[in-house]
C-alpha positions in Angstrom: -197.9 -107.0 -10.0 -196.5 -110.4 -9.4 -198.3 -113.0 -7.9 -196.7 -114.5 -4.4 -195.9 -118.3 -3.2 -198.9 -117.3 -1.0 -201.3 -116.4 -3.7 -200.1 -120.1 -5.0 -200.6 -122.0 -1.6 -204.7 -120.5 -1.9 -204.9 -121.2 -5.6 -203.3 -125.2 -4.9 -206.4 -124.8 -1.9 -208.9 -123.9 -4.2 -207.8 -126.5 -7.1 -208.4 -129.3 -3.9 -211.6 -127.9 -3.1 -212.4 -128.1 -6.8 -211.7 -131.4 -7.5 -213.7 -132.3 -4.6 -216.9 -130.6 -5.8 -216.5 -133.2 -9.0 -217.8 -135.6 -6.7 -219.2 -134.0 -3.3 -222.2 -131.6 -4.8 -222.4 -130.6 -1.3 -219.0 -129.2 -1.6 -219.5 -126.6 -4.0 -220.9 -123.4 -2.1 -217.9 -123.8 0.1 -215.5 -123.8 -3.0 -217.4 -120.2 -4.8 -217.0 -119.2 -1.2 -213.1 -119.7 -1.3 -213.3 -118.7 -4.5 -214.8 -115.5 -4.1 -212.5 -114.5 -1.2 -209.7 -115.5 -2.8 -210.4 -113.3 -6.0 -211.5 -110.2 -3.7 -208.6 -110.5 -1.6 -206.1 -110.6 -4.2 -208.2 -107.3 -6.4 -207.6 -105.5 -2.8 -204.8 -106.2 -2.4 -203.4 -105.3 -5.7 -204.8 -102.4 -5.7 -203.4 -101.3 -2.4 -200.0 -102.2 -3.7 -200.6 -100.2 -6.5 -201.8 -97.0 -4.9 -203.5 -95.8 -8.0 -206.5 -97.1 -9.9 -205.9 -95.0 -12.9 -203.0 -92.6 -12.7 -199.4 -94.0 -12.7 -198.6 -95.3 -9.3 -195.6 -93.3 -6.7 -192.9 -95.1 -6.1 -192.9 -96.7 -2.2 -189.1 -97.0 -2.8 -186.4 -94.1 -4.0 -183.6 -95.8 -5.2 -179.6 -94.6 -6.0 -176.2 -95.8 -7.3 -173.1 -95.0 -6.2 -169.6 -96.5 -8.1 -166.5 -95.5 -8.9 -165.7 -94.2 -12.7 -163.0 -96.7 -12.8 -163.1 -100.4 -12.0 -159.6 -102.6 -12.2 -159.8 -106.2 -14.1 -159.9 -109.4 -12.2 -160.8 -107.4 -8.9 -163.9 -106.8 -6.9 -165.2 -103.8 -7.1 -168.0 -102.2 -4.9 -170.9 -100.7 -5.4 -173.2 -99.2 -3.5 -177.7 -98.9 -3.4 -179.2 -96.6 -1.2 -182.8 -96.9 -0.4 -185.2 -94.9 0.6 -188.8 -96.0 2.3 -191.1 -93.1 0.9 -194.3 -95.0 2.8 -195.6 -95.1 6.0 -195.4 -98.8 6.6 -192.2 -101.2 6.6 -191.6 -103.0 3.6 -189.6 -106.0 3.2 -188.3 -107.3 0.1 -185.5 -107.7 -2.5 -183.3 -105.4 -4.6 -181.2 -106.2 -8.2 -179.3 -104.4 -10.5 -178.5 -105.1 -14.2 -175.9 -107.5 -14.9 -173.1 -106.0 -15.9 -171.0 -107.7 -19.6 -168.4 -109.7 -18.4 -168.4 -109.6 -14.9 -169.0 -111.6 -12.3 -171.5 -109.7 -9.4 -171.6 -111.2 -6.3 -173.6 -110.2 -3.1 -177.3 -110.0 -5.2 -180.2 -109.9 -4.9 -180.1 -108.1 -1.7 -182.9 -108.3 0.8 -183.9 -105.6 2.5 -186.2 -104.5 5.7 -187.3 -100.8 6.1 -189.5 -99.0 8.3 -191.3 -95.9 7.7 -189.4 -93.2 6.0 -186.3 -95.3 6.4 -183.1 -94.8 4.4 -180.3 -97.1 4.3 -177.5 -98.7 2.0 -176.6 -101.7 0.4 -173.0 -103.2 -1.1 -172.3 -105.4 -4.0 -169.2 -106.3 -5.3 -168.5 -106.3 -9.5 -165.5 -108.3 -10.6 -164.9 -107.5 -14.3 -163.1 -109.9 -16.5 -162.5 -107.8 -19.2 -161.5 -104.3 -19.7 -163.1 -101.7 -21.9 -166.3 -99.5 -21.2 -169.3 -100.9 -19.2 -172.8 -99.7 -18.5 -174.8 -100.2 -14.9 -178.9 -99.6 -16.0 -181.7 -99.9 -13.9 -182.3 -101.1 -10.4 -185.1 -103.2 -9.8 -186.6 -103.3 -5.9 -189.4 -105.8 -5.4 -191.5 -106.0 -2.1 -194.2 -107.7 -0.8 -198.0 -106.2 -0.8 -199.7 -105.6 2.4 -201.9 -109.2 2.9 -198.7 -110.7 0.4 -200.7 -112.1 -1.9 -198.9 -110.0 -5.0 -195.5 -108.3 -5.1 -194.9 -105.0 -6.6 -191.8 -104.5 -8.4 -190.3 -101.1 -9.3 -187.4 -100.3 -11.8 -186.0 -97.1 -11.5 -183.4 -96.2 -14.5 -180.2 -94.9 -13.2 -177.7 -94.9 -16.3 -174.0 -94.7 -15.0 -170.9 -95.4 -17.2 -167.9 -96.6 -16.1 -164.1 -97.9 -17.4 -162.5 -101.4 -16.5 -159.0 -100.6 -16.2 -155.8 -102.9 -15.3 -155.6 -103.3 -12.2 -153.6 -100.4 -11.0 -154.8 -100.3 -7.6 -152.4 -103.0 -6.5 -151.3 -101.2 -3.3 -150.2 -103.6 -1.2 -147.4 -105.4 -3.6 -146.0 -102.2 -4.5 -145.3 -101.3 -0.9 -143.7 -104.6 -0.8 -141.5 -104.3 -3.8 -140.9 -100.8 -2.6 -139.4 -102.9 1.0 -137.7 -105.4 -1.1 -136.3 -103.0 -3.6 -134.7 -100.3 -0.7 -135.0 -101.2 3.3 -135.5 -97.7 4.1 -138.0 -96.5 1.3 -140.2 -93.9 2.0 -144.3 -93.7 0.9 -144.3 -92.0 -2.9 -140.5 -92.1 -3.4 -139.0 -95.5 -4.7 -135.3 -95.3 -5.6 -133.2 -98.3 -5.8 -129.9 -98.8 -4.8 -127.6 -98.7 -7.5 -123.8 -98.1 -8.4 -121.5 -94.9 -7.8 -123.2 -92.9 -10.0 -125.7 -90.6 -8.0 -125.2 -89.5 -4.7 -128.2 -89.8 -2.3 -127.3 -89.3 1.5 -125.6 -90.8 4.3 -126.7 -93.3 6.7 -125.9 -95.9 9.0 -123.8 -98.7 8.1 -125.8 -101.9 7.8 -124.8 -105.7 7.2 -124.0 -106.2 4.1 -122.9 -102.6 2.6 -120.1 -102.9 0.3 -116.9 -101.7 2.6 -116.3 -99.1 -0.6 -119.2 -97.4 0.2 -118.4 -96.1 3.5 -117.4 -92.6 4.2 -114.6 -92.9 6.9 -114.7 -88.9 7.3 -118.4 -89.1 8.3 -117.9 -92.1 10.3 -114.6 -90.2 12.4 -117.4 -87.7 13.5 -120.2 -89.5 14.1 -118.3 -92.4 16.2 -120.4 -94.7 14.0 -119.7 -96.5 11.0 -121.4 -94.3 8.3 -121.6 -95.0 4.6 -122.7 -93.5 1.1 -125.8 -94.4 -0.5 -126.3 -93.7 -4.2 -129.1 -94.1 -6.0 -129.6 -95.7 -9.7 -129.4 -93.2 -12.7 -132.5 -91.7 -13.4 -134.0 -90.2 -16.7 -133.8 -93.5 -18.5 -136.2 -95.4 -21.1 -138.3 -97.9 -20.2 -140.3 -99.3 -22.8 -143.0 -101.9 -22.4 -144.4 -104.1 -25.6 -147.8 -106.0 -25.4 -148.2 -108.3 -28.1 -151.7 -108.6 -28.8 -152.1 -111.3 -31.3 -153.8 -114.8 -31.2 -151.1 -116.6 -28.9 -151.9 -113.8 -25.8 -155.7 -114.7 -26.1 -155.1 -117.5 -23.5 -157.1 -117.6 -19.9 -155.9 -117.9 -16.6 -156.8 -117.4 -13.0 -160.3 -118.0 -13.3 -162.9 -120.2 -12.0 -162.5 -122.9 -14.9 -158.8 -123.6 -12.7 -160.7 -124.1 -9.9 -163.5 -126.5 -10.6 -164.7 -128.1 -7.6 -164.0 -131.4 -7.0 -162.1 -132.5 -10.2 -158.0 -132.9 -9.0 -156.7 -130.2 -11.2 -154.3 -133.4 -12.0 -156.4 -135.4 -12.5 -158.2 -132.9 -15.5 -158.1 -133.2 -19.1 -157.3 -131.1 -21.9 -161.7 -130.9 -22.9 -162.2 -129.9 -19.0 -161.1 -126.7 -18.8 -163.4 -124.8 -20.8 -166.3 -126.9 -22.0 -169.1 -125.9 -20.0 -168.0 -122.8 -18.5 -169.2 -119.5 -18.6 -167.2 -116.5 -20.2 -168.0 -114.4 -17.0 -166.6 -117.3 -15.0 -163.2 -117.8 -16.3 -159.7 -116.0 -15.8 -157.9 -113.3 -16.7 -156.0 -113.0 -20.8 -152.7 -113.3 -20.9 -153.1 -109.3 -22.4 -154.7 -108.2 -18.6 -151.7 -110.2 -16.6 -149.1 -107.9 -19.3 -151.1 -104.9 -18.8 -151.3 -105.3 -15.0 -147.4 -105.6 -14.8 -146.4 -103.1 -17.3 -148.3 -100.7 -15.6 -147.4 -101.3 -12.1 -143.6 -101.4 -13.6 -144.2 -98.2 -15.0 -145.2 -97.1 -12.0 -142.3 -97.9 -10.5 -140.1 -96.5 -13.0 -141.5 -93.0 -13.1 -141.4 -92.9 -9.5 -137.6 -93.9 -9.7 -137.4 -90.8 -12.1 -137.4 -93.2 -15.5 -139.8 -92.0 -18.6 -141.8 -95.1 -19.4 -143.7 -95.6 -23.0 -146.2 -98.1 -23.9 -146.4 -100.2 -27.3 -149.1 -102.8 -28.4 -148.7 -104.9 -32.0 -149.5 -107.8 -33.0 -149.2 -108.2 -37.2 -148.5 -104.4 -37.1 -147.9 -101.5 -34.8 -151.2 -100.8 -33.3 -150.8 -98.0 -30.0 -147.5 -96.6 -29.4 -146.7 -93.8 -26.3 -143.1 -92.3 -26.7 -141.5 -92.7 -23.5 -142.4 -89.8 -20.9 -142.1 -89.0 -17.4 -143.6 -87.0 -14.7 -147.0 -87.3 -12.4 -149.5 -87.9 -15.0 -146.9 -90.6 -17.6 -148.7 -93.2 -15.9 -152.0 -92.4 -16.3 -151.7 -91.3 -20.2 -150.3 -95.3 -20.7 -152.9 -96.7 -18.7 -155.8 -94.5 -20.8 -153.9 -95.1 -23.8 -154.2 -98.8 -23.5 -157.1 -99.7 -21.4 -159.5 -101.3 -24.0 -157.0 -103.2 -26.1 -158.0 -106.7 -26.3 -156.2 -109.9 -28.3 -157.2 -110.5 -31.8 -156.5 -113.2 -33.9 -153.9 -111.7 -36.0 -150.1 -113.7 -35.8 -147.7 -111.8 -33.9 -144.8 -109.7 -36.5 -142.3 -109.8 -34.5 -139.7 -107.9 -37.2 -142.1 -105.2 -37.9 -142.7 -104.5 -33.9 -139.2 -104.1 -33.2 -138.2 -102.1 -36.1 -140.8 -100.0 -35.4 -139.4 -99.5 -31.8 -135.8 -98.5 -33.0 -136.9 -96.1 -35.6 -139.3 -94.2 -32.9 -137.3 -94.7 -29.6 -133.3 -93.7 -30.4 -131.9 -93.5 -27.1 -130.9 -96.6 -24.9 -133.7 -97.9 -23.2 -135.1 -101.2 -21.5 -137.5 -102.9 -24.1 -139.8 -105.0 -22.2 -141.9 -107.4 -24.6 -144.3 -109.3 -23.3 -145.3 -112.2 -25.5 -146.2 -116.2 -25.9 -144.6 -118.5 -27.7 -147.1 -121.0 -29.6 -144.9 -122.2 -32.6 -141.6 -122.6 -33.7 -141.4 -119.9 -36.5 -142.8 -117.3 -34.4 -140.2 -118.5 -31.8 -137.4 -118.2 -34.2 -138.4 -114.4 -35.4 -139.2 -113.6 -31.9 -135.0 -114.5 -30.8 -134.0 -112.8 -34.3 -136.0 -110.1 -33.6 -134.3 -109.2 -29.7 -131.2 -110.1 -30.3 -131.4 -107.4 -33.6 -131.9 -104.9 -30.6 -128.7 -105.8 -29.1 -126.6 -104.1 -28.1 -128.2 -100.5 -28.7 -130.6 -101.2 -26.5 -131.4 -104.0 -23.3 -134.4 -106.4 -24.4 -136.4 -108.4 -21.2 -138.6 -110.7 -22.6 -141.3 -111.6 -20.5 -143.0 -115.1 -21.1 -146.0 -116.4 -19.2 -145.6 -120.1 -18.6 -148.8 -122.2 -19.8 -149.7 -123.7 -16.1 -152.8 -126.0 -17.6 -150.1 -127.4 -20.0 -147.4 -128.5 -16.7 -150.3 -130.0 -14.8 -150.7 -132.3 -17.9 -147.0 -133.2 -17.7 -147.2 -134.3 -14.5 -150.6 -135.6 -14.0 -151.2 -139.6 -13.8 -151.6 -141.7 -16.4 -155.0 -143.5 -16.4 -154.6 -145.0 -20.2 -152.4 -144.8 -23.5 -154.7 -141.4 -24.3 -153.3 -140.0 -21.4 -149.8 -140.9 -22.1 -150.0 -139.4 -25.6 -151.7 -136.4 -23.7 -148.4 -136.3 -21.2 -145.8 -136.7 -24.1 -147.2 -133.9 -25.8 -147.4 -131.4 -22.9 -143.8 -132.4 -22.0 -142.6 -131.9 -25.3 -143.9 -128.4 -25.1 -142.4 -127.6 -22.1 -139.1 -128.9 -23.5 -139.3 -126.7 -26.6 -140.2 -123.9 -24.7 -137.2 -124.0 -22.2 -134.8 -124.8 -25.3 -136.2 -121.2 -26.8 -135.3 -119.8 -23.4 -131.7 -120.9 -23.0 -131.2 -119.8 -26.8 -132.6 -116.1 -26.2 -130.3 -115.9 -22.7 -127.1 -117.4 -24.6 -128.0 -114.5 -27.3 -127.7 -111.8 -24.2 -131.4 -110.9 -24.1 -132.7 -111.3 -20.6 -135.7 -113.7 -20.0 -138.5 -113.6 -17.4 -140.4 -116.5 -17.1 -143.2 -116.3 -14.7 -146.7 -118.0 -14.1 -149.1 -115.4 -15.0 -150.5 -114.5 -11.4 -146.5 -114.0 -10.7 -145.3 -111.7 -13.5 -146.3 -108.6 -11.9 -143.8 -108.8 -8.9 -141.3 -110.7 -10.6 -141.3 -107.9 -13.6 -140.6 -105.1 -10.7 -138.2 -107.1 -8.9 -136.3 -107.6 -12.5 -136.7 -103.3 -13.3 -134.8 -103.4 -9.8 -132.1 -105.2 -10.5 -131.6 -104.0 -13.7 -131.2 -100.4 -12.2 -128.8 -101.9 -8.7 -126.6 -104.1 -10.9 -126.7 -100.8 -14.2 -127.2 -102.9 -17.0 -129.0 -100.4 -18.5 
């Protein structure tokens, strides 16, 4: 039992009435009085609440869980507690569920109202901001007695288990890519436009077909310009490479970006972290890879590609020959789920070695990586261009947003001048690495993190239209 704001409103009461009795005698019989009904009252009504002098008291309220088995990284996720009013009186109160390890849960403590024999549900959302395995324990309900002098609390243990994934339920941008990629796509098929080199179908002529395309037989007996449509060769590698050493350990996209009040200009190098809570800040650079190799993957086995999965960092860690087919997606996606940055430095040599000896065939090597210093810059180009021409390298680089808002931000004293000079002069080495690794041939995509997702399908896309590969 837990005493109520109302059991301490009659206790401040009686502590008045005490210290009046100290010097009005008088006063006393009146305070063992309230006294007396005070203690009484709250007995009685604890032991209504409770139900059960001496065996274990029934629960008033039946509680359940209901969540998915998979939750995706950096979304919100619902879940849902059903309640049950077992008594025959309404009971108002308040229901929790354990906090979950790095997630954010918004949308508790929930209050709730039920009358007699009532059942109804309730909705939470979980955002997780890290992947692996996670655990949701017990729910606690806690409602007020019937005078509401004490509140009984209940926890009922409901163990459910549950995966945080990258986000692979993003929906809406495929369908977009899908638009963007092919006018006339079609739900669950995505196949780009490519060169002559597989015949799809016939359609209507539209602005901006290629004049070689169009199949003047077709178009005599239709009375309508008509024109051939090919798609891009299928069957083709795509291989995606996560570094997962120290420089992908980086945060974005979270709450620390955001902080109220403070011009993100305006912010200093010690104010983006310092203070904040891990459950409050953004996404790794490892979940913005993950969420765009998988999505890409997605893309590619639906275009008919085999796609295969790598993570490294001083070594080869996971590795997934390329495969295709309905379930190639979700063998990458269980395959590299949990992987999280260490604090290793990134072998750059080793990782692409290891990728020519296992994968012989042309394919599309997609590394995803960060650049932090100049000798892991250097073995990074070696590394790619040592793929060439054998195989097509895209490097995908996630550009350092908290370091461009220091560039640009204004200068309030020779600290922050330093502060801008050095923040320039990291963007300036960074860009010079980029020109040097597209002069080499290896194609670059450099993205803000939030962006590389579309940005990497809309490259895959392009590389199939235009077959560089």
């Amino acid at each position: 039992m837990i005493p109520t704001r109302r059991l301490a409103w009659l206790a401040a009461i009686a502590t008045i009435l005490a210290l009046a009795a100290a010097y009005l005698p008088a006063a006393r019989p009146v305070l063992f009085a309230v006294d007396a009904i005070i203690v009484v009252a709250t007995l009685l009504d604890a032991l209504i609440a409770r139900g059960s002098l001496f065996s274990k008291p029934p629960l008033r309220i039946a509680a359940q869980r209901q969540a998915a088995a998979i939750f995706s990284v950096g979304r919100p996720n619902v879940v849902t507690i059903g309640l049950r009013n077992r008594s025959g009186r309404r009971i108002s109160g308040i229901v929790a569920d354990d906090p979950v390890a790095d997630a954010k849960t918004t949308g508790l403590p929930i209050r709730f109202n039920l009358a007699a024999h009532e059942e109804s549900g309730f909705r939470y959302e979980v955002t997780p901001t890290r992947r692996g395995p996670r655990d949701l324990k017990s729910i606690t309900v806690r409602y007020s007695s019937l005078l509401g002098l004490v509140a009984r609390q209940e926890r009922t243990l409901i163990s459910a288990h549950f995966d945080v994934y990258p986000d692979v339920h993003a929906a809406r941008s495929l369908e977009l890519l899908r638009r963007q990629g092919r006018q006339d796509a079609r739900l669950g098929s995505l196949r780009v436009r490519g060169g002559d080199t597989e015949f799809e179908r016939l359609r209507p002529y539209q602005r901006g077909d290629e004049v070689r395309h169009i199949d003047w037989r077709a178009s005599a007996r239709r009375d309508d310009a008509t024109v051939r449509q090919y798609q891009a060769e299928s069957n083709q590698n795509v291989v995606f490479a996560i570094d997962i050493g120290r420089s992908m350990r980086g945060e974005s996209g979270g709450l620390a970006d955001l902080r109220e009040g403070v011009p993100r200009e305006s912010r200093g190098l010690t104010d983006l972290r310092e203070g904040v809570p891990r459950e409050s800040r953004g996404l790794t650079s490892v979940d913005h890879a993950m969420n765009a190799a998988l999505l890409a993957a997605d893309v590619a086995l639906r275009g008919g590609d085999r796609a295969g999965m790598m993570a490294f960092d001083d070594a080869p860690r996971t590795f997934l020959a390329p495969s295709g087919g309905r379930t190639g997606g979700a063998k990458l996606t269980r395959a590299v789920y949990a992987l999280e940055a260490g604090f290793a430095a990134t072998d750059y040599r080793a990782a692409m070695a290891f990728l020519r000896s296992q994968v012989r065939a042309r394919s599309l090597f997609v590394v995803f990586t960060n650049l932090l210093e100049p000798r892991s810059a250097r073995d990074l180009a070696s590394s790619l261009r040592g793929l060439l021409p054998r195989h097509l390298p895209l490097c995908v680089l996630m550009r350092d947003l908290d370091v461009e808002a220091l560039a640009i931000a204004p200068s309030r004293g020779d600290a922050d001048l330093y502060v801008r000079a050095a923040a320039a002069e990291a963007i300036a080495w960074r860009d010079a690495i980029i020109t040097k690794l597209r002069r080499a041939g290896v194609l670059v995509l450099d993205a803000a993190p939030a962006d590389v997702t579309p940005e990497l399908v809309r490259s895959y896309l392009d590389i199939k239209a235009r077959r560089l590969l």
